[in-house]
Kinemage of the C-alpha trace (Angstrom):
@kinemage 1
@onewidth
@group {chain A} dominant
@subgroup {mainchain}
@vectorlist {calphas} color= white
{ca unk a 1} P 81.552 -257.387 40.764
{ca unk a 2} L 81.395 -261.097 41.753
{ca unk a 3} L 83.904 -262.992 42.854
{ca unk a 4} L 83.989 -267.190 43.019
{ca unk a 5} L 86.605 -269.268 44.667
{ca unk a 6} L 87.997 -271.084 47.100
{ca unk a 7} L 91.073 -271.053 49.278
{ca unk a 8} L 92.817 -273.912 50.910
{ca unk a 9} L 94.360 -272.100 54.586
{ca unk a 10} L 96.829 -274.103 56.348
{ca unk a 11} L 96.357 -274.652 59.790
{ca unk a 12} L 99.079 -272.613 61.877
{ca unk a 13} L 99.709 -272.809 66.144
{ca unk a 14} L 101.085 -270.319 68.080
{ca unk a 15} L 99.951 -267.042 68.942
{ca unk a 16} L 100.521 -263.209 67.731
{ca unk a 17} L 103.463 -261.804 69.394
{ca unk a 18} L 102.689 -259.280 71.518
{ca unk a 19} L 104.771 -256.699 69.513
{ca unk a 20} L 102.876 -257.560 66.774
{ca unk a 21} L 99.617 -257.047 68.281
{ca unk a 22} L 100.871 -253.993 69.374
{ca unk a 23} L 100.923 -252.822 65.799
{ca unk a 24} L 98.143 -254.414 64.644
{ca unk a 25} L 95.912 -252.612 66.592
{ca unk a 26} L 97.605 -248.872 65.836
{ca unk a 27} L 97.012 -249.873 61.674
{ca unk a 28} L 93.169 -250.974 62.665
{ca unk a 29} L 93.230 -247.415 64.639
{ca unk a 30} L 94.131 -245.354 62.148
{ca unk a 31} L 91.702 -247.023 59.534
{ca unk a 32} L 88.798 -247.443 61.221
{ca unk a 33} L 89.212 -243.469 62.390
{ca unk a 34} L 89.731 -242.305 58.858
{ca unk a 35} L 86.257 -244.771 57.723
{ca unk a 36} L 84.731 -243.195 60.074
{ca unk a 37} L 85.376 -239.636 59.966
{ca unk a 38} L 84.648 -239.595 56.138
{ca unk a 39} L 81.376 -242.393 56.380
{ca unk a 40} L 80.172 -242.707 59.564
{ca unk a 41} L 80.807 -246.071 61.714
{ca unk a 42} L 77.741 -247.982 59.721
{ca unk a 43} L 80.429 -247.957 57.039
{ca unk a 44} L 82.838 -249.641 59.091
{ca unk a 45} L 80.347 -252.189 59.659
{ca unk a 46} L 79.583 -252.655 56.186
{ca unk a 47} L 82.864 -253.100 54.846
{ca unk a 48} L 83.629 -255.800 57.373
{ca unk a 49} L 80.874 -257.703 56.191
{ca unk a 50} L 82.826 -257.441 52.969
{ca unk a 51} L 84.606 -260.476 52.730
{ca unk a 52} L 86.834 -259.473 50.363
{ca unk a 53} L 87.463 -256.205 52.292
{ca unk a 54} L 87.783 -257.829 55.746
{ca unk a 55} L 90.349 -260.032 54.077
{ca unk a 56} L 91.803 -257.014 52.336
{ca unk a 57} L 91.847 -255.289 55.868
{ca unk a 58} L 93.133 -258.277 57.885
{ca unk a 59} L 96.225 -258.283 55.260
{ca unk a 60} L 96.660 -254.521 56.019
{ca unk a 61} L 97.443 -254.741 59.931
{ca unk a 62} L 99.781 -257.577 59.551
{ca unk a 63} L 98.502 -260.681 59.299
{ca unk a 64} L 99.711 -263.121 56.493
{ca unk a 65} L 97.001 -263.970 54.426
{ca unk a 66} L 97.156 -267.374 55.020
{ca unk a 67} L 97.056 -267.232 58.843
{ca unk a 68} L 94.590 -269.421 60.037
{ca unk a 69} L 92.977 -268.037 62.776
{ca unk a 70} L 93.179 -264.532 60.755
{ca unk a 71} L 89.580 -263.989 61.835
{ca unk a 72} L 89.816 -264.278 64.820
{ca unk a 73} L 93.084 -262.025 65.631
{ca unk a 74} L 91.683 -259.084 63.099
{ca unk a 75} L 88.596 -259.323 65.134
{ca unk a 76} L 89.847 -259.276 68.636
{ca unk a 77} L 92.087 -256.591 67.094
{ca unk a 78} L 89.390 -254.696 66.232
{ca unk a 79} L 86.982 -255.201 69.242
{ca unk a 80} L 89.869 -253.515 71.816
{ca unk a 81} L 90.102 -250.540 69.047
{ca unk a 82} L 86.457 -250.067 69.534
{ca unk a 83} L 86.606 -250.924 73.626
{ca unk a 84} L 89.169 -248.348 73.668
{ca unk a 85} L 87.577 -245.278 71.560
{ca unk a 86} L 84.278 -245.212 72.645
{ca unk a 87} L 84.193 -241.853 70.131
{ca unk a 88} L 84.480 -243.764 67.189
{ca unk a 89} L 80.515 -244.648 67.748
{ca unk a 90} L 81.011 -248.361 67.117
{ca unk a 91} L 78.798 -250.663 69.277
């Protein structure tokens, strides 16, 4: 399947509330563990290098899809999911 396109993002300020974050990060959990009990954690690292999917999965924990800085926040998200759960095999 190939997808062409562009989008415009607006530029946003401000910062992720903290409640927010807080939920963010159980929905990145919960996916991540169920990727990698059925595929192994090369999958995870796969699908974020999915554009399409990482965009797909940034939408899923919370973040508008026209968040600039998305990127960013799903990442840093994701990076104290793996800190946290060493178990998940994720370096």
């Amino acid at each position: 399947m190939s997808v062409i396109g562009i989008a415009e993002l607006p530029l946003h300020s401000g910062k992720v509330p903290p409640w927010m974050a807080k939920y963010m990060k159980r929905l990145a959990k919960a996916i991540v563990e169920v990727i990698v009990e059925e595929y192994g954690p090369r999958e995870v690292v796969k699908r974020l290098a999915d554009p399409i999917w990482f965009q797909a999965f940034n939408n899923a924990i919370g973040m508008d899809w026209d968040s600039s800085g998305s990127t960013t926040v799903t990442l840093g998200i994701l990076r104290q999911v793996v800190e946290e759960n060493p178990h998940l095999g994720i370096v």
